[in-house]
Backbone and ligand atoms as CSV (ligand in chain L), in Angstrom:
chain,resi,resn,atom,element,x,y,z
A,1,UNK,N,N,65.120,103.212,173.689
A,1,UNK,CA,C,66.511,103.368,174.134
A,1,UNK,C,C,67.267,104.240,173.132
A,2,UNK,N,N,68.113,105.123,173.450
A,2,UNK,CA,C,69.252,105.898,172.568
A,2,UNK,C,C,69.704,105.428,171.727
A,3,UNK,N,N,70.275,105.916,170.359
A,3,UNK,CA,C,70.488,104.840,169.400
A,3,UNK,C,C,72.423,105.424,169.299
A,4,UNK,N,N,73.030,105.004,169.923
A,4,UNK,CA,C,74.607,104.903,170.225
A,4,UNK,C,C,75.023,105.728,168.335
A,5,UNK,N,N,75.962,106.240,168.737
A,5,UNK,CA,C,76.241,107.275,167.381
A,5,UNK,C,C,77.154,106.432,166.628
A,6,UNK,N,N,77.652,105.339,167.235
A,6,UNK,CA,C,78.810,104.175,166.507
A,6,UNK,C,C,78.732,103.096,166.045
A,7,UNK,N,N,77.088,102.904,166.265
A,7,UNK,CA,C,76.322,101.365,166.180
A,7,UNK,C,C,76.019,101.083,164.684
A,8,UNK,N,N,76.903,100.113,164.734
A,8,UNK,CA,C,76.715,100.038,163.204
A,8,UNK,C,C,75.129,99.363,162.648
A,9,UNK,N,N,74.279,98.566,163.680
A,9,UNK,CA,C,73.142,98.022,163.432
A,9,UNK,C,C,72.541,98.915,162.986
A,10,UNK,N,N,72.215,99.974,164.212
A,10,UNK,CA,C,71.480,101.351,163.961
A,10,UNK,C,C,71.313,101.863,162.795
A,11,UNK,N,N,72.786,101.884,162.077
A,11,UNK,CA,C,73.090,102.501,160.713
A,11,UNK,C,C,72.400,101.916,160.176
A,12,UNK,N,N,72.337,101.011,159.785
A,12,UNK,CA,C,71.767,99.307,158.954
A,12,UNK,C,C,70.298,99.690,158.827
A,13,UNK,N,N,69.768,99.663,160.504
A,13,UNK,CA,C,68.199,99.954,160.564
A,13,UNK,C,C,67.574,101.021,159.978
A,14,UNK,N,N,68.660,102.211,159.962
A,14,UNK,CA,C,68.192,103.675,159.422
A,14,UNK,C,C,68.486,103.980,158.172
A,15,UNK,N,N,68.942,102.664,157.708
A,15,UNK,CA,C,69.271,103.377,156.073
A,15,UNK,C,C,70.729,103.774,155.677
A,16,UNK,N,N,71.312,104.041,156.840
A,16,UNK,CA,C,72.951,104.831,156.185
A,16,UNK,C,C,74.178,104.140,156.141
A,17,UNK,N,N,73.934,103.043,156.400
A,17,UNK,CA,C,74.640,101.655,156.073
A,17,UNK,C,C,74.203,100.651,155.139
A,18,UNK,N,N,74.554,100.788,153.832
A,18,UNK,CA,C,73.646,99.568,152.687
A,18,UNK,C,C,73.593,98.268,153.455
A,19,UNK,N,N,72.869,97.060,152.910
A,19,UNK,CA,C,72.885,96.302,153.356
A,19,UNK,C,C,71.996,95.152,152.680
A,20,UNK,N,N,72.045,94.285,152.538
A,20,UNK,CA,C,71.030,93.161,151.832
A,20,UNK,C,C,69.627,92.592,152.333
A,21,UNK,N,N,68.855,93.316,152.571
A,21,UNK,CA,C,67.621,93.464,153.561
A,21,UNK,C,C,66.545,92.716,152.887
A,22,UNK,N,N,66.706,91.174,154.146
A,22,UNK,CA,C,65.279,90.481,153.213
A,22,UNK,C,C,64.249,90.282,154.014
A,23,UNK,N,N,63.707,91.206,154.713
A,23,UNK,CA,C,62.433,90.807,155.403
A,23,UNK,C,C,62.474,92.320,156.546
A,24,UNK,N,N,61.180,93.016,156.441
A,24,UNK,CA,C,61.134,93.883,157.426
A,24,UNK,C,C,60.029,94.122,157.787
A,25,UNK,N,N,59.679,94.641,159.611
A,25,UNK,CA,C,58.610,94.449,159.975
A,25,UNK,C,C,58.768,95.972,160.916
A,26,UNK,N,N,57.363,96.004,162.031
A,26,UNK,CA,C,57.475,96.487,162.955
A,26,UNK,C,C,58.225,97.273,163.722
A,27,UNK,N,N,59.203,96.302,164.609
A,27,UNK,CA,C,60.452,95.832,164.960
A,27,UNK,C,C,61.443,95.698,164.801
A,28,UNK,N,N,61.301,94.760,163.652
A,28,UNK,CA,C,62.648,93.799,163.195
A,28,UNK,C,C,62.859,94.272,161.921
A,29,UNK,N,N,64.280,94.430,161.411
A,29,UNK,CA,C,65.256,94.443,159.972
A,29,UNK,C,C,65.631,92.883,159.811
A,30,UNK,N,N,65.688,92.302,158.795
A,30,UNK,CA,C,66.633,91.172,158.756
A,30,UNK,C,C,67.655,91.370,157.308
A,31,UNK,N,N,68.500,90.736,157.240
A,31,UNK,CA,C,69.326,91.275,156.484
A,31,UNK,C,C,70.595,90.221,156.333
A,32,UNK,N,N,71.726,89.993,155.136
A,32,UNK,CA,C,72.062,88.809,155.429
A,32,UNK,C,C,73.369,89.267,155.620
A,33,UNK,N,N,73.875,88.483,156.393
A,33,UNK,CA,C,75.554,88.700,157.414
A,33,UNK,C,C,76.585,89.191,156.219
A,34,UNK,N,N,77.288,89.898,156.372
A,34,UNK,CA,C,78.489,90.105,155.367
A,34,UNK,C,C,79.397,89.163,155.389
A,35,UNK,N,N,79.484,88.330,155.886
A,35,UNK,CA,C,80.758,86.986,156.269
A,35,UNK,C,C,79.916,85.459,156.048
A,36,UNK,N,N,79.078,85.168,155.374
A,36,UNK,CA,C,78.131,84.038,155.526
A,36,UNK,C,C,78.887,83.079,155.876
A,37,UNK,N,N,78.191,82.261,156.827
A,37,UNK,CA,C,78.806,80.578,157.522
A,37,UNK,C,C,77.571,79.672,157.307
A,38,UNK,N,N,77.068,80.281,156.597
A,38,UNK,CA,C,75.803,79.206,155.886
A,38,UNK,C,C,75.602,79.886,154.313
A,39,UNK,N,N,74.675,78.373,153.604
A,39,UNK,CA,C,74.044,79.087,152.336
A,39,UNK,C,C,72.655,80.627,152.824
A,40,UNK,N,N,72.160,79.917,154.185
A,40,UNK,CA,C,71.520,81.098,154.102
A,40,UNK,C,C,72.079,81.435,156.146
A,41,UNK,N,N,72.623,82.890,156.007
A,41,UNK,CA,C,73.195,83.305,157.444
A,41,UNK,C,C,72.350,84.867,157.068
A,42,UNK,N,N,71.826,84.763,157.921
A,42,UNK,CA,C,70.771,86.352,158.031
A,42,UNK,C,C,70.627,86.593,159.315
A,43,UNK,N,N,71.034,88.451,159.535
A,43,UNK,CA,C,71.198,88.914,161.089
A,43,UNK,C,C,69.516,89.485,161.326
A,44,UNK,N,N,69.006,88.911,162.244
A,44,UNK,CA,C,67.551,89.870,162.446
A,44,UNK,C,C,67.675,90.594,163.736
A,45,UNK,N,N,67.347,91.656,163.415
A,45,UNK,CA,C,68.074,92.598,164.661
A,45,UNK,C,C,66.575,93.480,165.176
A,46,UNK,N,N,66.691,93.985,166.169
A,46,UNK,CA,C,65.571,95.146,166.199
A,46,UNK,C,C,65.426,96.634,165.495
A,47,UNK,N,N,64.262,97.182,165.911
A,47,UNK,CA,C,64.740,98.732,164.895
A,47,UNK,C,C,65.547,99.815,166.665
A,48,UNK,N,N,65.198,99.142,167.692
A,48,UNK,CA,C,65.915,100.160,168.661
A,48,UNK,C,C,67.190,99.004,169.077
A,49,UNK,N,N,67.812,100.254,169.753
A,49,UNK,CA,C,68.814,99.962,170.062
A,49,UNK,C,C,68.786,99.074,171.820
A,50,UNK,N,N,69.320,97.952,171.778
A,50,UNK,CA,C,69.402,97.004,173.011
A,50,UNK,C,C,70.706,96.241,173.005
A,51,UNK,N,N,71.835,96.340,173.608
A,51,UNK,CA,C,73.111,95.290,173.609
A,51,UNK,C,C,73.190,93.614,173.225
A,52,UNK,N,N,72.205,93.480,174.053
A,52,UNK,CA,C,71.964,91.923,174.110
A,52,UNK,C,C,70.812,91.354,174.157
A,53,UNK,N,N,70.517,90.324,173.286
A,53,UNK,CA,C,69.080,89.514,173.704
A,53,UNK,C,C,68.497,89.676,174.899
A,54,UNK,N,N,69.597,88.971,176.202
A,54,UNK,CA,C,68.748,89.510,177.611
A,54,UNK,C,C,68.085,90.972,177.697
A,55,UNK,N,N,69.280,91.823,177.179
A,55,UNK,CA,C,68.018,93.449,176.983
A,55,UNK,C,C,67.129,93.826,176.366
A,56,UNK,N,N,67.401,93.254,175.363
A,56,UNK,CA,C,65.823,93.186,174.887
A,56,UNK,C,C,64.359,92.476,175.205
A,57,UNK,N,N,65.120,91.405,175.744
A,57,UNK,CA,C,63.680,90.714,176.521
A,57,UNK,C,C,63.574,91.548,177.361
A,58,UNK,N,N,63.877,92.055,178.584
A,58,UNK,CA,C,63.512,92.802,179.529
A,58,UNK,C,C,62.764,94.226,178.801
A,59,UNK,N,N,63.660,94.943,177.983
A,59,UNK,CA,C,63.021,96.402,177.511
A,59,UNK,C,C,61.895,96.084,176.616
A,60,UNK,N,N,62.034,95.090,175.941
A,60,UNK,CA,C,61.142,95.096,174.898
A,60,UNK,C,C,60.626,94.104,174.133
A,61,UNK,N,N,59.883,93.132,175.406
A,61,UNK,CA,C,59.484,91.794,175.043
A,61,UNK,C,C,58.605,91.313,173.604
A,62,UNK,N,N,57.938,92.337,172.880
A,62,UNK,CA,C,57.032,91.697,171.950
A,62,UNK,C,C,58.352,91.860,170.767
A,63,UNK,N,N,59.263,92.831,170.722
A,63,UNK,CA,C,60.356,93.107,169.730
A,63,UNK,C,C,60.946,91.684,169.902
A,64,UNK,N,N,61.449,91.387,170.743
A,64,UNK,CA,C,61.835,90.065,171.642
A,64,UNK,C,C,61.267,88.802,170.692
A,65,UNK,N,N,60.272,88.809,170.508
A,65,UNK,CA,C,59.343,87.682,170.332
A,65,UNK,C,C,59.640,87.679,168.429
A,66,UNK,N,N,59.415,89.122,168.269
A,66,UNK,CA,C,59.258,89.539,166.827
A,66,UNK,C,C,60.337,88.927,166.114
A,67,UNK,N,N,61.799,88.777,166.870
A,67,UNK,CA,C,63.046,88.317,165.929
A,67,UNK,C,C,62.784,86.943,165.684
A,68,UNK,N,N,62.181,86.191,166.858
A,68,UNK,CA,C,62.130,84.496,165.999
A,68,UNK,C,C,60.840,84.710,165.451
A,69,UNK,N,N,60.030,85.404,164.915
A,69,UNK,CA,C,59.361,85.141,164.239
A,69,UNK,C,C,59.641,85.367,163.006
A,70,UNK,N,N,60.277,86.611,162.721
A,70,UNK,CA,C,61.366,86.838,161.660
A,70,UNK,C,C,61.846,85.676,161.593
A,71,UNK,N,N,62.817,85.223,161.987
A,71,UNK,CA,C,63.616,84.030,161.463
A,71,UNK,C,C,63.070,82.492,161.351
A,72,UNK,N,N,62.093,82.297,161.653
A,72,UNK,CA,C,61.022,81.987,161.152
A,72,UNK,C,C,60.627,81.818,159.576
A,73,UNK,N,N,60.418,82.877,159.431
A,73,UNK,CA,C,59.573,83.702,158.396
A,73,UNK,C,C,60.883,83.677,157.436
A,74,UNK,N,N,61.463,83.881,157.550
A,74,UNK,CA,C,63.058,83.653,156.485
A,74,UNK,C,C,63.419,82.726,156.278
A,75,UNK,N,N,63.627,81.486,157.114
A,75,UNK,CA,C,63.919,80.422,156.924
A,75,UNK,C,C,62.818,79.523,155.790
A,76,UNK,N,N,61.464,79.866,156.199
A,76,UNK,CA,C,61.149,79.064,155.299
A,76,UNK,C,C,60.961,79.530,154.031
A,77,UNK,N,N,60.767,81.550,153.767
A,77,UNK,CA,C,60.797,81.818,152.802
A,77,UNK,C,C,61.973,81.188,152.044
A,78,UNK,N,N,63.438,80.734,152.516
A,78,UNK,CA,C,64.523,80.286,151.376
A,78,UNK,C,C,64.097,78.702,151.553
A,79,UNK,N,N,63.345,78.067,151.963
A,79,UNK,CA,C,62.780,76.802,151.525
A,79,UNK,C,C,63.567,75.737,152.843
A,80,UNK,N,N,63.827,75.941,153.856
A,80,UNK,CA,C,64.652,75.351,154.999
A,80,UNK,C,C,63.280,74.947,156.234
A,81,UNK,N,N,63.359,73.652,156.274
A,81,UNK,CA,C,62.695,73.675,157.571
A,81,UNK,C,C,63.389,73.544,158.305
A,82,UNK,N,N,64.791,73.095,158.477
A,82,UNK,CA,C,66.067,72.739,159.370
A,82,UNK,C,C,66.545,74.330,159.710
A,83,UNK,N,N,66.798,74.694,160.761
A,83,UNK,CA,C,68.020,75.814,160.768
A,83,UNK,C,C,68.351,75.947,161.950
A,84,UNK,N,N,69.511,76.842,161.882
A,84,UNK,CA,C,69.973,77.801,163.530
A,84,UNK,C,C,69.895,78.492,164.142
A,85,UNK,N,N,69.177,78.928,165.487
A,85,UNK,CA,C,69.250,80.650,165.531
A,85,UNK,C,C,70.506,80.656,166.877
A,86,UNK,N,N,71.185,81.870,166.547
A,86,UNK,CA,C,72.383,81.897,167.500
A,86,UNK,C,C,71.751,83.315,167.960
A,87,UNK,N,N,72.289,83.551,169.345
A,87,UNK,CA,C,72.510,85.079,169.795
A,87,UNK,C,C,73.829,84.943,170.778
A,88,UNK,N,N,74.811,85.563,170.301
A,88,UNK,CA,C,76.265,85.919,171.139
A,88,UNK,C,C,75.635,86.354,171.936
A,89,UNK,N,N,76.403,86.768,173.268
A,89,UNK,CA,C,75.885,87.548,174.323
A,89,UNK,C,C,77.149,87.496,174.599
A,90,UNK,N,N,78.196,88.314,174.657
A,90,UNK,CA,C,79.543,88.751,175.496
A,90,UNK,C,C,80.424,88.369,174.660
A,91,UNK,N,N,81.447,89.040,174.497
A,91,UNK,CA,C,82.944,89.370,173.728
A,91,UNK,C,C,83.329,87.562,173.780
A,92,UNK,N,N,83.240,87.229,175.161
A,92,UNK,CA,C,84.179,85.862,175.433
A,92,UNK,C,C,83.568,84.581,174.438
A,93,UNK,N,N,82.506,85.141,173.920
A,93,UNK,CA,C,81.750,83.818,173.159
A,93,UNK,C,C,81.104,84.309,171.576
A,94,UNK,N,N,81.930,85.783,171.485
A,94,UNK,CA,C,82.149,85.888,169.957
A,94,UNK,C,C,81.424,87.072,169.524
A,95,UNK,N,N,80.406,87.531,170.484
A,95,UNK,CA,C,79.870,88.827,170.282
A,95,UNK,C,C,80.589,89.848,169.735
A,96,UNK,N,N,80.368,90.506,168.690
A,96,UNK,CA,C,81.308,91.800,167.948
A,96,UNK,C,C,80.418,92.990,167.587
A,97,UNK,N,N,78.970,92.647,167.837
A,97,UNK,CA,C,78.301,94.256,167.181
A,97,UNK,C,C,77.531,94.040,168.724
A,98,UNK,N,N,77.216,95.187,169.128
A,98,UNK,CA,C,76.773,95.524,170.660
A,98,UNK,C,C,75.215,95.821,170.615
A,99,UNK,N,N,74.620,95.189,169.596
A,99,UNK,CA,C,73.094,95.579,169.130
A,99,UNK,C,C,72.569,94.438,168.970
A,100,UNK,N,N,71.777,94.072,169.377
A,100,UNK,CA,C,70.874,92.933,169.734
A,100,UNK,C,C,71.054,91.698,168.149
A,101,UNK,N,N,71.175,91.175,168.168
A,101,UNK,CA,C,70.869,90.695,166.768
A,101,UNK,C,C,70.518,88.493,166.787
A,102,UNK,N,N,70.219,88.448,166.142
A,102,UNK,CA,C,69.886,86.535,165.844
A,102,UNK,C,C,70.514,86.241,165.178
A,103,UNK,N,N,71.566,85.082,164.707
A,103,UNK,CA,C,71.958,84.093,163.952
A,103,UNK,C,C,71.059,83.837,163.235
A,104,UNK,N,N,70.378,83.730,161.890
A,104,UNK,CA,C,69.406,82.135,160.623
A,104,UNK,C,C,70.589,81.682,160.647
A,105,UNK,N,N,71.031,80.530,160.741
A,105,UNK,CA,C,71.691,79.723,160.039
A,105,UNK,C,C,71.160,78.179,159.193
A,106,UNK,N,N,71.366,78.384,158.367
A,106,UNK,CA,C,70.585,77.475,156.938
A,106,UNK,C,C,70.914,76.594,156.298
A,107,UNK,N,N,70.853,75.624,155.429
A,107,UNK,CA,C,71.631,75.156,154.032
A,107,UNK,C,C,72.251,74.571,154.370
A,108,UNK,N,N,73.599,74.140,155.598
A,108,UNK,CA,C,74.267,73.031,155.469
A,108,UNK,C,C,74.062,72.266,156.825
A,109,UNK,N,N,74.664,70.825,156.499
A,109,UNK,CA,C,74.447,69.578,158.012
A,109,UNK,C,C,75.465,71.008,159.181
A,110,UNK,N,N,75.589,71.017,160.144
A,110,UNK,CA,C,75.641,71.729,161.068
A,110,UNK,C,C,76.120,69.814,162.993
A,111,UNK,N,N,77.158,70.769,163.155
A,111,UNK,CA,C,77.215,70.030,164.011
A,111,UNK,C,C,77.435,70.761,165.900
A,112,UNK,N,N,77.176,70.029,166.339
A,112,UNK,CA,C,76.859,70.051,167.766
A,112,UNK,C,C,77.944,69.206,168.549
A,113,UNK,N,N,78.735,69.823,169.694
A,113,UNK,CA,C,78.645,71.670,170.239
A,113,UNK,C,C,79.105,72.052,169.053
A,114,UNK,N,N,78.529,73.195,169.130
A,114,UNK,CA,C,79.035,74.609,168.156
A,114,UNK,C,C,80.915,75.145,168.502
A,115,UNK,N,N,81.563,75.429,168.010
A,115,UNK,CA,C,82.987,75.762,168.482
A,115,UNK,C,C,82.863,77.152,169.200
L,1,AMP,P1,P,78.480,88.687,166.360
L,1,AMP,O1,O,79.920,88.268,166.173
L,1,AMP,O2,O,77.604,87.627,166.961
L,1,AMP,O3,O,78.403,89.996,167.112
L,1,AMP,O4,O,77.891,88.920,164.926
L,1,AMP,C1,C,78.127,90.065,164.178
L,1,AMP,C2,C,77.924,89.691,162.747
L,1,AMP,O5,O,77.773,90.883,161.995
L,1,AMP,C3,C,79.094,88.926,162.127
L,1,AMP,O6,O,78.639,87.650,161.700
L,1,AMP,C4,C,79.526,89.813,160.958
L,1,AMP,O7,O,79.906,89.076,159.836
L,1,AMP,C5,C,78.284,90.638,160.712
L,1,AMP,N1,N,78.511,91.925,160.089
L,1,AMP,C6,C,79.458,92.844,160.415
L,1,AMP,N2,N,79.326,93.933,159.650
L,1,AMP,C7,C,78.271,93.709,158.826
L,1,AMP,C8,C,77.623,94.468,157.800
L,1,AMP,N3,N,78.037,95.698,157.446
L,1,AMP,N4,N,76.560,93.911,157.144
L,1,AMP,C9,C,76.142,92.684,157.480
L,1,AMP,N5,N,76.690,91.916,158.452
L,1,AMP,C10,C,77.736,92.423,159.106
């Protein structure tokens, strides 16, 4: 897919956006949120460009697969068998970057529903 000239993920994935990058594969960048809501909050995103989880499962199911394995793979590297994975999907429920990305959320008790 096209990689949008405004996407800030993109940037992230390609290098021209610094960023705190702890795990990279294939696929997947992971990298940890600039706003943390956990001890450990890390975005795992793809290396192409897709809006939303649903698009990426459809365009690009093994990439798809690749982010929880990433987060996965992060979580227990910081020593967590407990964690969160979130994916926004639409403005109305908090979505703000238009590039596919996962919630880690880590490190603290966590309660249910989510706000
Ligand atoms: P969402 O609101 O689900 O779209 O999540 C977007 C996330 O990207 C938010 O948690 C932001 O804190 C995070 N974020 C925005 N800009 C950056 C950046 N430059 N580096 C790392 N995380 C970022």
């Amino acid at each position: 897919m096209a990689t949008p000239p405004d996407c800030l993920f993109c940037k992230i994935v390609a290098g021209e956006i610094p960023a705190e990058v702890v795990h990279v594969t294939e696929h997947a960048v992971a990298f940890r949120d600039i706003n943390a809501q956990a001890p450990t909050h890390v975005l795992v995103v793809p290396r192409a460009h897709y809006a939303n989880a649903a698009e990426l499962a459809h365009g690009d199911p093994e990439a798809s697969a690749e982010l929880l394995r990433v987060a996965a793979a992060v979580a227990a590297a910081e020593g967590h068998a407990d964690y969160r994975i979130v994916f926004n999907t639409g403005e109305g429920v908090g979505q703000s970057v238009f590039h596919t990305h996962l919630h880690l959320l880590a490190g603290r008790p966590m309660t249910w529903p989510p706000g």
